[in-house]
N, C-alpha and C positions, 0 to 999 in steps of 0.2 A: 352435913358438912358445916364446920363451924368459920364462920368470918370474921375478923374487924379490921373496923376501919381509924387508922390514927388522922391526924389535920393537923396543919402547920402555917406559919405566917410567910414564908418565901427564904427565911433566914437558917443557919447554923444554929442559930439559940434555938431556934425552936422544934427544929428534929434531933438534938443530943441526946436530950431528954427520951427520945423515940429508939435512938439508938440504944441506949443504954437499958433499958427494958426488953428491949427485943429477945436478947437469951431467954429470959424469964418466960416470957407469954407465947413465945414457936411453938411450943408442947403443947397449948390448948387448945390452938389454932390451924385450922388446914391450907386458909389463906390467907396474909394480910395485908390490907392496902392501907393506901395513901393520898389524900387529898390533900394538893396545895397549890402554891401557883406554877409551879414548873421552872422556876429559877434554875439554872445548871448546879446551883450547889446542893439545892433538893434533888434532883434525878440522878445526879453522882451516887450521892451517898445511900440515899434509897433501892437503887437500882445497886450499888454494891453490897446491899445488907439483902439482899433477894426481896425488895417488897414491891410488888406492882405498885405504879403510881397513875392517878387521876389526877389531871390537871383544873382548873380552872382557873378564872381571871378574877381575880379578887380587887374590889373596887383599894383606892388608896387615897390615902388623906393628905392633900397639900399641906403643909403648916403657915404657908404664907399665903395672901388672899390669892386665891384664883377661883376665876370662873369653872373650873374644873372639878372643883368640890361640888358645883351644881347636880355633877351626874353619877354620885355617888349613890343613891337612893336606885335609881335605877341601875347602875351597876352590881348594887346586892344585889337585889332582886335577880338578876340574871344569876348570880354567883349561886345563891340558894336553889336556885331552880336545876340549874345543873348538875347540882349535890343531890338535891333530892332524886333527879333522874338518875343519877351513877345506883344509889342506894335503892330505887325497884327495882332497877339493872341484877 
């Protein structure tokens, strides 16, 4: 059984792209997923092209100072970690 796995930043810009390939790659494919953050505009559209999706919580960058950016290092970390568990899964 063959799998992939696409990934996205939370936005439309960044599953179009996914979209629009999708015709192409079904045929190689027996399953394909999706890793993003679960935004509703992500699971709309993914969930309307038939592609399973995995969510996680992907850390995000303040652009203006906050103490929030502090726990961004540890917020990868978590994010990677449950990528990598989705992908032994």
């Amino acid at each position: 059984m063959k799998s992939i796995i696409l990934a996205g930043g939370g936005t439309a810009v960044h599953i179009v792209p996914h979209l629009a390939i999708l015709p192409y790659i079904k045929p190689y494919f027996d399953t394909i997923y999706y890793i993003g953050s679960g935004k509703e505009i992500e699971r709309t559209l993914m969930k309307n092209a038939g592609v399973q999706i995995f969510e996680i919580n992907p850390p995000a960058f303040i652009r203006s100072f906050s103490l929030q950016n502090a726990l961004i290092p540890s917020k990868l970390i978590k994010a990677v970690k449950d990528c990598n568990q989705f992908i032994d899964k």
